[in-house]
Structures are given as structure tokens and as C-alpha cells.
N, C-alpha and C positions, 0 to 999 in steps of 0.2 A: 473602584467602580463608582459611577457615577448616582450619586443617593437619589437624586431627584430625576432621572431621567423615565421618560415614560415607557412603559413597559407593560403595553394591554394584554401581552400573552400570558401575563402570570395567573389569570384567573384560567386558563383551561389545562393549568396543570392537574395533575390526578393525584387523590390523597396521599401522602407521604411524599411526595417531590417538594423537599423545598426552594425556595426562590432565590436564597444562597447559601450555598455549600461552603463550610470550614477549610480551608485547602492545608492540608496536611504539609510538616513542616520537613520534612525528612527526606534524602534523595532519592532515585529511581532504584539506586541498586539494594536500597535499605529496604524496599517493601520486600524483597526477597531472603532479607534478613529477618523480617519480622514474619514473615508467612512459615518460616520453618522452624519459627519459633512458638508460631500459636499452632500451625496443624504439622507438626515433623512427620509424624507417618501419616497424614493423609497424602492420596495420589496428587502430582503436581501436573506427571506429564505420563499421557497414554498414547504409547507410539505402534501398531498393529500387533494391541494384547499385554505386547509389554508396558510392564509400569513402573515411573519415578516417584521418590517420594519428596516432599519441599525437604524433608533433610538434606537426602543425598544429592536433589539441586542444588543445594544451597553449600553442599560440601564440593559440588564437582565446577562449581560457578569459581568458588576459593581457588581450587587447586590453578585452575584455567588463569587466575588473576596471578598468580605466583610465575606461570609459568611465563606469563608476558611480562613480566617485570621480570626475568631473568631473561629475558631474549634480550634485555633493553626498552622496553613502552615505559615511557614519562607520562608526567600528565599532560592532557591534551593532544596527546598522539591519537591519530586515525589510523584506526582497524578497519577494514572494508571487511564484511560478512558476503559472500558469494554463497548462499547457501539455501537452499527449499528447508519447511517445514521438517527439519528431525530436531534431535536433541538437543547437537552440534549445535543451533542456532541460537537455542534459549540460553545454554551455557556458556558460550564464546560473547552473548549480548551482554549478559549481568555480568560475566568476568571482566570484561572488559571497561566496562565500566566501574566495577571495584579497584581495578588498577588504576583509575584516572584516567585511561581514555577516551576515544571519544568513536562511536559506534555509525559506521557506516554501512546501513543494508542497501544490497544492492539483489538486483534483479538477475535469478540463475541464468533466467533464461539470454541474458547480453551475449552476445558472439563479440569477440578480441576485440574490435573498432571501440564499440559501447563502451566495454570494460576499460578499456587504456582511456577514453576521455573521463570518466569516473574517479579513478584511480590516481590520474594526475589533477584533474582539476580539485579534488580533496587533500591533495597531498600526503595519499596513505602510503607509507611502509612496509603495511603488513596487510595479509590477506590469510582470512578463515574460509576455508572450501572445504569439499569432499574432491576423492582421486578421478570420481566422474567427471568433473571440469578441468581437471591439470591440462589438457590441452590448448583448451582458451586461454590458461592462465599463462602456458608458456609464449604462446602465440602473441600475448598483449606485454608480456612483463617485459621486453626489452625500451617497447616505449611509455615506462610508469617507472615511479618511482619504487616500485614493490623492492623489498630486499627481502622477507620473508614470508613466505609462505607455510600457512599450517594445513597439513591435508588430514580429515577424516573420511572412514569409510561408512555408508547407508546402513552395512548391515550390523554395523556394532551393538546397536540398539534395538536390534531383533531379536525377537523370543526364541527358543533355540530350535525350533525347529523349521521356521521362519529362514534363519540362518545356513542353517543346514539346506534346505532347499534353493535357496538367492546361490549359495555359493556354488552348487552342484551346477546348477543352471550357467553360470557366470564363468566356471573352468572350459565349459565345452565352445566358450566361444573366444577363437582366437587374437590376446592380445586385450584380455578381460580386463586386469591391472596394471595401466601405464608403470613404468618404468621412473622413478624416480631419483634413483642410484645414481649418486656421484653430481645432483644438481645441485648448487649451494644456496642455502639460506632455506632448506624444505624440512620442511617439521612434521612429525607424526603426532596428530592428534590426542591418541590416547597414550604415544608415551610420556606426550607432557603434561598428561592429568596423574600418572604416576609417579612420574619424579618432581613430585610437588616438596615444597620448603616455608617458610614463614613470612606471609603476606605484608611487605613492607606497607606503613600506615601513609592514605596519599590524603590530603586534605581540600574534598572537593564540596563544592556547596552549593544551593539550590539555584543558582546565577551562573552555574558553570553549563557549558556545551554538553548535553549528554548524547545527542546523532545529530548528523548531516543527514536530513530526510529530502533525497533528490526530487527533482519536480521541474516540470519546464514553467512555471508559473504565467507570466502575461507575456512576455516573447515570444517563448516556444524554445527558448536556449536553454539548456538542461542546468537549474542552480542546487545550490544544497543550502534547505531552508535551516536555519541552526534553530534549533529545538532541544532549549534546556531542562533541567533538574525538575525545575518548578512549572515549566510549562506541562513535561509529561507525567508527571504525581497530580497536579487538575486536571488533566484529561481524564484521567484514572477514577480519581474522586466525583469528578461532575458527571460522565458518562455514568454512572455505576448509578449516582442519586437519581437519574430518569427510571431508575430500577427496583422500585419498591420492597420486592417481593422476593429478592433475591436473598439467596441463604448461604453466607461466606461460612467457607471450609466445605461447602456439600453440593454446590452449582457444580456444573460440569458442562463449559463451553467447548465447541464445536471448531476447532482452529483448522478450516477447510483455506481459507484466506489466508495469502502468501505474508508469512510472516515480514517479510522485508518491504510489507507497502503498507503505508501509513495507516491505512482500515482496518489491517492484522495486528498490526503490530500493537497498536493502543488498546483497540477493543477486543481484542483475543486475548493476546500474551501480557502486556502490562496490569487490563482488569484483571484476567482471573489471578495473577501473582499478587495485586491488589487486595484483594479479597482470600485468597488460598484456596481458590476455586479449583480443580481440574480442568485441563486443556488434552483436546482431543486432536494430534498434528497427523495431520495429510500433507502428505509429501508434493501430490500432482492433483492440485482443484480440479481437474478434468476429468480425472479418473471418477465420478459416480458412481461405480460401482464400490470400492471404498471406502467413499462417504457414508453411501447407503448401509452399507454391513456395519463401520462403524458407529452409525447415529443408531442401529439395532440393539446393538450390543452395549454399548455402553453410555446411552442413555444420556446424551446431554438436554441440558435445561435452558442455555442459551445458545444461539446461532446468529451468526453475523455473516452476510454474503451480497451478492449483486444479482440483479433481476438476472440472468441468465443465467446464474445457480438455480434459483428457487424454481423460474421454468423449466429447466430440464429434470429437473426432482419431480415436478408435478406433470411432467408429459413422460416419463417410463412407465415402458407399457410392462413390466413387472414391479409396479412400486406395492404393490398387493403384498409382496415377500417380507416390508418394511416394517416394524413400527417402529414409528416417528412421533409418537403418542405423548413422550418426556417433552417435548420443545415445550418451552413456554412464551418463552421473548425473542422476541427477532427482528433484525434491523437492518434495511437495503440499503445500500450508497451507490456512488459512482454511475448512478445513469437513471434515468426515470422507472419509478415502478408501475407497469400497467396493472389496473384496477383489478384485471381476470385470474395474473399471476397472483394477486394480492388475498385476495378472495377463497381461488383454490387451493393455495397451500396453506390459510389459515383452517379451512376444514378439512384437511389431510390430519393436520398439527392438534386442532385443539389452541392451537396458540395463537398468538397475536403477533403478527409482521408487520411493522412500520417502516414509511419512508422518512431517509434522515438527507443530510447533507454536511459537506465537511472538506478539507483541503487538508494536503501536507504543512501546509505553512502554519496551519491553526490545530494539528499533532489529531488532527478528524473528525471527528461530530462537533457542529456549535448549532446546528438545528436539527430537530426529530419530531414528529407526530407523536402524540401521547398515543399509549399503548391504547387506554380504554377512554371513552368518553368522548370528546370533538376529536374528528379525526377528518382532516380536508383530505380528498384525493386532488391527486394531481399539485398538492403544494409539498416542500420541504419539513414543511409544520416550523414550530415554534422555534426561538434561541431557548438553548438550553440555562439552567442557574447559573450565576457567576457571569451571563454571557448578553452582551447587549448586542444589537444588529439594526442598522436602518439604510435607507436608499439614497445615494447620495447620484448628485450631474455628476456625469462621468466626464465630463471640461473642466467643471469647477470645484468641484470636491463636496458644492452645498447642498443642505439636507433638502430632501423633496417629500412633497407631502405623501399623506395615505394614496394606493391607486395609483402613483404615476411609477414608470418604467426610470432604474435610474441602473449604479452599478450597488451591487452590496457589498456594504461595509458593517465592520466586525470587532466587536472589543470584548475581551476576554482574557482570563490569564493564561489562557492556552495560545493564543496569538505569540509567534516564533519570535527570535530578536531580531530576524534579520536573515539576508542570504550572505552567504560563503563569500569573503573575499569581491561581495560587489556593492558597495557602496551606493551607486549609482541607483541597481536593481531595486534597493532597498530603501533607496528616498520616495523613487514612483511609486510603492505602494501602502507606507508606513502614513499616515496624517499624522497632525498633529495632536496630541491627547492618548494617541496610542491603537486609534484606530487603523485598523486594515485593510487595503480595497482588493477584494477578490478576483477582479476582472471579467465577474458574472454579468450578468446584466439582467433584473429582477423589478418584482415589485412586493410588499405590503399591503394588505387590505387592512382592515377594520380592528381585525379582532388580533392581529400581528403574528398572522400568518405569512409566510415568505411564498413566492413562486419563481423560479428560474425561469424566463422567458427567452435568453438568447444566448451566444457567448460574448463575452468582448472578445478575446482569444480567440485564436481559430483553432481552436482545439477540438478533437472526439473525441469517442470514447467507444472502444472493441470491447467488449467481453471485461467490462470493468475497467480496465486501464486506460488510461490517458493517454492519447497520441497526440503527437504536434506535427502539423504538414511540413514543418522546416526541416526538421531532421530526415523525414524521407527523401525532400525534395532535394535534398544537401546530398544523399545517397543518389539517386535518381543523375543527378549533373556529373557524377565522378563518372558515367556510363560513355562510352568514348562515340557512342553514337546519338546520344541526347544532347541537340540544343537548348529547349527550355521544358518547363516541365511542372504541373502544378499537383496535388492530390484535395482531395476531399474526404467528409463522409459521409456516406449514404444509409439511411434509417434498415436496419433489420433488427426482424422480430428476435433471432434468436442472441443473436452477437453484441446488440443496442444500436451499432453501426460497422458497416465496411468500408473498407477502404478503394477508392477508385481512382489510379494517375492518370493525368493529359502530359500527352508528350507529344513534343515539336521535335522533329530529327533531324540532323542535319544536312545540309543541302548533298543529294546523291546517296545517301546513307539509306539502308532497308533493315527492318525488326520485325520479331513479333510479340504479340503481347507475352505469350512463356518466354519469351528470351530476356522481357525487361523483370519480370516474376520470377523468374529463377538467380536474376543477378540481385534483386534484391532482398530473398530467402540466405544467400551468402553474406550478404553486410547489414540484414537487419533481424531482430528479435519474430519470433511467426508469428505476434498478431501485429506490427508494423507491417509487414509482409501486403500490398493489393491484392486484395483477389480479382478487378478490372483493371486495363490498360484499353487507353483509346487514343488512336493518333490523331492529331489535328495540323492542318498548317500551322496555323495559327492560334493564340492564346488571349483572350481578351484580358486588356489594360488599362490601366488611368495616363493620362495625356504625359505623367512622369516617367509610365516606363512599370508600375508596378501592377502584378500579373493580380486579376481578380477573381479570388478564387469562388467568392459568395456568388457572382455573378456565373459560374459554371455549376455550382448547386443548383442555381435553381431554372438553368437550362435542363438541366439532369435531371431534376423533381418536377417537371413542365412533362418532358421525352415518355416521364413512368409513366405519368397519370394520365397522359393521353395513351397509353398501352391499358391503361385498367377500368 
């Protein structure tokens, strides 16, 4: 870190945040050794009632590592995790990483296309699912390199009557348990936590690869940022110091955020293992009603989600049933927090919700509003400790003063090494010294506050996730009746943004908008998915031929506003 570099945020930290944090020396899969070392029978994981202890995570994390080193995983091999919020997930990530692996979470919800460009652009082997997706899996493994597959099932970790009910429900529907018999290279999840043996010693170190954390970064082409040892033990340790107040072995975070995306993963499952917190896993963030029974019941103290969590919490019209009275700390990403959201679920709560900001590439938070004290609306708030940030020309890389609009750039020991197998990718946004260029486009005021003011990227953002118009549009041209074809996104209250296509069809050719909707429900993820389609002759473009998508926003944001 740079000793002399100016750094006006540090005076509106709040007592007890220091300016830098120690960054603990030990790997990712070691806090899970230590956590069930200082709280063994404290709760680690509350999955609907039922609960783990850090012991027997930390015993089924072992078993999980033995068993991938008897299938054959070296070090440095990629496991791709296909898996939502249960046990499954937390075990097969530190197993896998005790083995020397190298942990790829991936997005349940990918349909076969997604998964198989994943899958082989990682170079994974092996895959950790449940039998709920064995279809996808079969559907994509011929064009992946997968040769193993480990399958669990949802209800193994259900309380028994939980169980006993999921499965009654589950026989009467025909064709409940795909068929697995006779496929090669298919593993049973818990019999290879049973037939466990002696954890060969693998020698990995805080420089090593610990996930491939995918992300379309300034492109829009989907990379996998490599996110080491040492980058995700600082995230762990610097997120946590913006946290004063927080009481390791007795917090009890709120794991509604898909553990497989960079916001989950760090600020849910690696803090609270961090710390020997309890994690509260939700399987389907959508499901609110869930949430809500579990933030009842079992009382978490901290909560991490995206404005369209927090509004639909604070617009049920039975949240009267709730209390939500334990939150204490809470922290939005992935899309702007409005002031109103902000506000009423802080006096639902009692607690304090700030807005943060953060990237896969920098393993998630490197700026946050302080909980108490200055707190800007409408900005990122501050870089956190360990974490420097300023604005640089997005031409030329040089630093621009207080106030002017440039791109934000990032130095941190959370800052990734680098993307997958791209060179290239990784000289665009690596400077020199070690700084990172986000592809934001921001300013700094005075007091070294951040504000987002644009993308460089043409990226949105649905319901917390990041979409990039390439990969739709990419989907969109495979369509035998689309000529050209652009997407955008359009601001909504509830979702942050929708998504809306222009299609040019081709000459003779007739659609309609559910016919271009429904084909892309089949090859894309459902919040990739348009909810508009609008035909056009024509497609406005630059004298080279390239299609302007910015210049059909704000045709499109012109059309509303003369409607409103």
C-alpha cells in the first residue's frame, strides 16, 4: 500500500474501523479449520431449522476433500459447484479447496449452453450438483470436459420432518428422481462423505488460485477472474473491520444471497466462517416467504442483499407477522439503493443498511458508506481499509482531479490476479503498480466519497445480477428468423432494470414478440430472458457498421417520458 497516498476518507470512518487492517496469513480453507477449532459446537450452518456445527463442517469439509482426492483431483484442478444455497455448497467449496483444488461456483440457474461454455472455458472435470439439475448436466457434459459428476440431494439436510414431507410430495410426482444408473463417472454425494479415508497433505499457499469467480467484466465475454488465498482471507478480514460491533462465534448472518456470486460468497459464507458466525442458507432468494420465517426465527444480526431484496421485504403487506428486530448491519450492492428503500427498512429493522459497491474481480466490497455518522445518499460511500481508489481518463489511464468524471480505479489486496487463461483481458485492466480499472465511470468529491455516474460497459443489472447485451444478443442471432438485433436496459423500480430487444428480421420473415421470448427462455438464464421485443427495420449505427445501443436508450427513455 502506498504510505503517502492521500486518502481524505479516512477521517469519516466510525470508531473502531481502522485504516489498516493486519491481513491474516493463513489460507481460505484454514478459517474453517480455525472456526471449528475456537467454536466446535457453535451453529455454523442453519438450513430450514436444521443445524451444523463448525465441527461437523469442518469434519464433512475433510471427508469431501479425501473423497476428491480418491476420484483423482490434484492441485489446481477445477471443481465447478452447480449448486443454490444448502450444505452441499459450503462443504464441496472448503473440501475442495483442502484438496488443492480450485473452486468454481457457478450459477444454478444456467440452462446446458451457459453451463458447457463455463465448464470448458475453466477447464473443469468435475462437477458438484444436486439430482435436480442432472439434466442440464447430462444435456451439456458431452460438450465439456466434465468426466465426474458428484450428485446430492436438497433433502438430505432437512430436519426430519421437513424430509419426510419433500419426499411424500416428490414420489407422487412422476419421474421425481432422474435416473442415474449405469451413467459413468456419477458419484453419490453422501456416499462419498461416508467412505472417507486419510486426507493426503496438498501444499497450497496464500498465492495459490483458490475460485474462478466468473464475470463478463469490460467486454461483456464471460472470464473467470482468479481470486487467490490471500485475496479472499482480505476480503474476509477488511469487510468484517467496517464492522465494529460485531460479536465472532454469536452473529448470525442472513445467507439469502446465492452463494455462488461474488456478494454471497465473500460477505455471507467466507465472513461468517471468518469469524465463526452462523449462516442462515436460503436455497431460492425469491422465495420471501422463507426469508421472512427465517430472519423470525432465527434471528440474524447481519444481512447482506440488493435493493430488490430490501423492497419487497419492506412492501409485504404481511410483514406485521415478522420480527426483524435482531438485524443490526446491512449492506446493498449490485444496483443503486433508493433513499425510500433505505430509510424504510432501516425503521422496520432498528438497524442500519448502507450502500456499498464492489466487482467480482476485487472478491466484492472495496467501497461502503459508514454505518453511523457521514453517510452520502446516492454515493458508494468510502474505499474501505487496506483499499485505495481514485479516478483516472479512461484514454489515458491519468489520475484526474476531485469532481471530474473519469473511470474508477482500485488498489487493494483484494484486487484478483488476473482473468483465466487471458492475457490480453488482463493487461486492459491491470495498471501499472497494481491498480485496477473497473470499467465504471465515477467521480470523487472532496471528502472521498465515490459516485457511479455511468457504465463504460454496457452492462445492467436485473434483480442484482449483471447482464451483458452480448451474450443475449449472441442468443438473439442463432434465431433463424433474426437479422440484426440489439438489447438494452430499461430502469424499473422493482427489478433495478428490464430487459428490452430490437430486432431486424429478415427480409420475408414474420415473429412475434412471445415467439422471440420464448426462444430465448430456452437458451437463456430467466432473468436474461426480455420481458419487451420491438421490431424495427432498421437499427441505428456508427458509419463502421457498429449497432448503437446507448443511442436506442435514449430513444426509449425520450418514448416513456413523453408517456409520463
Amino acid at each position: 500500500m502506498e504510505a503517502n497516498y492521500p486518502k481524505p476518507w479516512v477521517k469519516f470512518y466510525e470508531p473502531g474501523v481502522p485504516e489498516t487492517v493486519e491481513i491474516p496469513t493463513h489460507t481460505l480453507h484454514q478459517s474453517l479449520t480455525m472456526a471449528a477449532e475456537q467454536y466446535p459446537n457453535s451453529t455454523a450452518i442453519i438450513f430450514y431449522d436444521k443445524k451444523m456445527t463448525w465441527r461437523e463442517l469442518d469434519d464433512a469439509a475433510t471427508r469431501f476433500a479425501v473423497a476428491l482426492q480418491n476420484l483423482g483431483i490434484k492441485k489446481g484442478d477445477r471443481v465447478m459447484l452447480y449448486l443454490p444455497n444448502t450444505p452441499h455448497f459450503v462443504i464441496a467449496f472448503y473440501g475442495t479447496l483442502r484438496a488443492g483444488g480450485i473452486v468454481v461456483p457457478t450459477n444454478p440457474q444456467y440452462v446446458p449452453r451457459e453451463l458447457a461454455y463455463q465448464a470448458t472455458d475453466s477447464g473443469s472435470e468435475t462437477i458438484v450438483s444436486l439430482t435436480l439439475f442432472w439434466k442440464n448436466i447430462k444435456e451439456a457434459r458431452p460438450h465439456t470436459p466434465i468426466k465426474r459428476v458428484i450428485l446430492g440431494n436438497i433433502k438430505e439436510y432437512f430436519p426430519p420432518l421437513l424430509k419426510f414431507l419433500f419426499t411424500i410430495a416428490r414420489e407422487k410426482k412422476e419421474g421425481h428422481r432422474p435416473d442415474v444408473r449405469g451413467e459413468e463417472g456419477v458419484y453419490d454425494f453422501q456416499t462419498l462423505l461416508r467412505n472417507s479415508g486419510t486426507l493426503r497433505s496438498v501444499e497450497v499457499t496464500q498465492d495459490d488460485i483458490a475460485v474462478l469467480g466468473y464475470t463478463g467484466g469490460t467486454t461483456g465475454v464471460s472470464k473467470g477472474a482468479m481470486l487467490t488465498h490471500r485475496n479472499l482471507v482480505a476480503q474476509a478480514a477488511i469487510t468484517l473491520a467496517w464492522f465494529p460491533g460485531k460479536s465472532p462465534g454469536k452473529d448470525v448472518f442472513m445467507g439469502a444471497l446465492p452463494l455462488f456470486h461474488s456478494f454471497g460468497m465473500t460477505c455471507v459464507m467466507n465472513a461468517a466462517t471468518h469469524i465463526g458466525a452462523a449462516m442462515v442458507l436460503i436455497p431460492n432468494p425469491r422465495d420471501l416467504t422463507t426469508v421472512l420465517r427465517a430472519a423470525h426465527k432465527h434471528r440474524p444480526t447481519i444481512f447482506a442483499g440488493v435493493p430488490t431484496m430490501y423492497a419487497a421485504i419492506n412492501n409485504r403487506p404481511d410483514l406485521h407477522k415478522y420480527d426483524l428486530t435482531s438485524i443490526k448491519s446491512c449492506t446493498s450492492g449490485a444496483a443503486p439503493l433508493p433513499l425510500e428503500v433505505q430509510t424504510t427498512f432501516e425503521r422496520i429493522t432498528g438497524g442500519k443498511l448502507v450502500e456499498g459497491y464492489g466487482l467480482t474481480e476485487t472478491c466484492s466490497p472495496t467501497h461502503v458508506n459508514p454505518l453511523s455518522g457521514t453517510r452520502k445518499i446516492g454515493t458508494i460511500g468510502v474505499p474501505l481499509p487496506n483499499t485505495l481508489s481514485k479516478i483516472v481518463d479512461p484514454e489515458t489511464g491519468k489520475d484526474l482531479p476531485v469532481g471530474e468524471i473519469g473511470e474508477i480505479a482500485i488498489k487493494s489486496p483484494q484486487v484478483m490476479l488476473g482473468y483465466w487463461n487471458k492475457p490480453e483481458e488482463t493487461a486492459r485492466v491491470m495498471l501499472e503498480g497494481g491498480w485496477f480499472l473497473t470499467g465504471d465511470l465515477g467521480k470523487m468529491d472532496e471528502d472521498g466519497f465515490f459516485t457511479v455516474v455511468d457504465r463504460k460497459k454496457d452492462m445492467f443489472i436485473v434483480g442484482g445480477f449483471n447482464v451483458y447485451p452480448r451474450e443475449i444478443e449472441e442468443v438473439l442471432y442463432q434465431h433463424p428468423k433474426v437479422l440484426e438485433a440489439a438489447v438494452i436496459g430499461i430502469p424499473d423500480i422493482q427489478r433495478g432494470e428490464n430487459i428490452k430487444a430490437f430486432i431486424v428480421l429478415k427480409p420475408g420473415e414474420t415473429a412475434t414478440a412471445e415467439e422471440i421470448i420464448e426462444y430465448c427462455r430456452a437458451n437463456l438464464t430467466r432473468y436474461k430472458v426480455p420481458r419487451e421485443v420491438e421490431f424495427r427495420d432498421a437499427l441505428p449505427k456508427t458509419l463502421v457498421g457498429k449497432i448503437l445501443r446507448r443511442t436506442l436508450r435514449d430513444e426509449e427513455m425520450a418514448k416513456r417520458m413523453a408517456k409520463t
